[in-house]
C-alpha positions in Angstrom: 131.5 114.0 124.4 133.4 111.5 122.7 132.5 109.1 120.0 134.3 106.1 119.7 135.8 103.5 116.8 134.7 100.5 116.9 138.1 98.5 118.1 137.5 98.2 121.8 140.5 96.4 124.0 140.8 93.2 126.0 141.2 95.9 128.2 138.3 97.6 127.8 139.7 100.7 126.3 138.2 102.4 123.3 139.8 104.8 120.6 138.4 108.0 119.9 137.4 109.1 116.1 140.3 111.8 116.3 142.7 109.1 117.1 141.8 107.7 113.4 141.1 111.0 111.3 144.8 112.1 112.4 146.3 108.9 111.6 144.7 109.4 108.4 146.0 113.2 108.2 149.6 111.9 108.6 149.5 109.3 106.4 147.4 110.1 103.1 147.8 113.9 103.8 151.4 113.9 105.7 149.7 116.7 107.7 152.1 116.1 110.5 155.7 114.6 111.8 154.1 112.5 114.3 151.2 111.9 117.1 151.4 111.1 120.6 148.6 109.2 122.0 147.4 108.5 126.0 144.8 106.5 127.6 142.5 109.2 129.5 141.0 108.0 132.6 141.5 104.5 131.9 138.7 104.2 129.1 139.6 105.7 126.1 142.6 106.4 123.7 143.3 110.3 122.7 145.6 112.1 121.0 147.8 114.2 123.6 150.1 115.9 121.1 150.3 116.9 117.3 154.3 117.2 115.9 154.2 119.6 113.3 155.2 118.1 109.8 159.0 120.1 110.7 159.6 118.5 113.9 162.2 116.2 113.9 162.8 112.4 115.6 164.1 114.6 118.8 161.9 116.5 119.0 159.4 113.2 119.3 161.9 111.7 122.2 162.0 115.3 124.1 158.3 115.2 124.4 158.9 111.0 125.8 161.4 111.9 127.6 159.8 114.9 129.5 156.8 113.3 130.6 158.7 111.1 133.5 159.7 107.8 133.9 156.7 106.4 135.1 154.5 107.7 131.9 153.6 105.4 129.3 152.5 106.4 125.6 151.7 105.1 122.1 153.5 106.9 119.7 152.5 107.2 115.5 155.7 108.2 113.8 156.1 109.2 110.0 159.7 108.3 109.8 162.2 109.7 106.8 165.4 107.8 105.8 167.7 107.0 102.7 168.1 103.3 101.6 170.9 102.1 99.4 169.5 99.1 97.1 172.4 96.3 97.0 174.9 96.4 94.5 173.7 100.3 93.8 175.3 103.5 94.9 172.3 104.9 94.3 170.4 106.1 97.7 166.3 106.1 97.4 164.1 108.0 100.1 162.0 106.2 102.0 159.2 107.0 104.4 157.7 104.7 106.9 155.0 105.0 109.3 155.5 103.1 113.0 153.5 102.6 115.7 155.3 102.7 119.1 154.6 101.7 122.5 156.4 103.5 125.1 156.2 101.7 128.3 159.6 102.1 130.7 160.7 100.1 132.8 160.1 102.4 135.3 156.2 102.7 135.4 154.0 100.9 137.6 152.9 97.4 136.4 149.5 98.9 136.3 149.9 101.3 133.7 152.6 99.0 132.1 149.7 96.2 132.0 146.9 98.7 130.8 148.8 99.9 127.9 150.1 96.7 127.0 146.2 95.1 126.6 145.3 98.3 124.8 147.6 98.2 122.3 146.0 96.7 119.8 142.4 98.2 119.6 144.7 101.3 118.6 146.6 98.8 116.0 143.7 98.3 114.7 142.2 101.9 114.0 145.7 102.6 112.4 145.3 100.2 109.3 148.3 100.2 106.9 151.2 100.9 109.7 154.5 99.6 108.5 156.1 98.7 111.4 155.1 98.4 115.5 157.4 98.9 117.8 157.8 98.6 121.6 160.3 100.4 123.7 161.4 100.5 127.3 163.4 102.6 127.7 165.8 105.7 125.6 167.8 103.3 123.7 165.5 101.2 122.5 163.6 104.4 121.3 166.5 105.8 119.9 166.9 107.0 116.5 169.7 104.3 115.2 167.8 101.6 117.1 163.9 102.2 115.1 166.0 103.1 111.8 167.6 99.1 112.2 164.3 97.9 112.7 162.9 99.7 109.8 165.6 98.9 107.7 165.2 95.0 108.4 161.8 95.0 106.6 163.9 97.0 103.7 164.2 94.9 99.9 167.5 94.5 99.2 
């Protein structure tokens, strides 16, 4: 049985309790890399797959990648980069979480639609994300594409 969070869609969609205790575990505890969420049978918001805290930004678009083109998904990504502060040599780490929504081009307006509307009940169980992102397709997923959109919300 499933117990639900509060935020409830404009689609009527819900998000489970484990949808909010692991984005919790990867952010205050960095239990994991990243977590890929589904909507199950058209009413709620689960997680479908844990990253471990080793898996790289591949392994993340494997898993995307391998679930078809006509499967959408909500991914929560704890992403690692450097960033060079201007007028320094110096490189800083930096970690940021996102939020993506993975809806190709490819799947049926339906699920495209039903994702879309649900999007931000699961926004709003995830408080504190630093960046959302939407992709259609590989390239907009890509590694170099996210790490420019991270970057722009960078200090100089």
């Amino acid at each position: 049985m499933f117990r639900f969070f509060t935020p409830i869609s404009a689609s009527g969609v819900q998000v489970a309790d484990a949808c909010t205790q692991a984005f919790l575990d990867i952010k205050k505890n960095k239990k994991y890399r990243y977590i890929i969420f589904h909507i199950k049978d058209e009413k709620v918001i689960d997680i479908e797959k844990y990253g471990d805290r080793d898996s790289s930004y591949d392994d993340y678009l494997k898993h995307l990648e391998e679930l078809g083109p006509d499967q959408c998904r909500y991914g929560l990504y704890d992403f690692e980069y450097e960033h060079q502060c201007q007028g320094t040599s110096d490189r800083t780490p930096k970690q940021k979480l996102f939020l993506m929504s993975w809806c190709p081009d490819t799947a049926k307006i339906k699920k495209k639609m039903l994702y879309s509307s649900s999007f931000d009940a699961l926004k709003s169980a995830c408080e504190g994300i630093g960046k959302y992102i939407q992709a259609t397709d590989m390239a907009e997923a890509s590694y170099e594409c996210v790490l420019e959109k991270l970057r722009s919300t960078d200090r100089a």
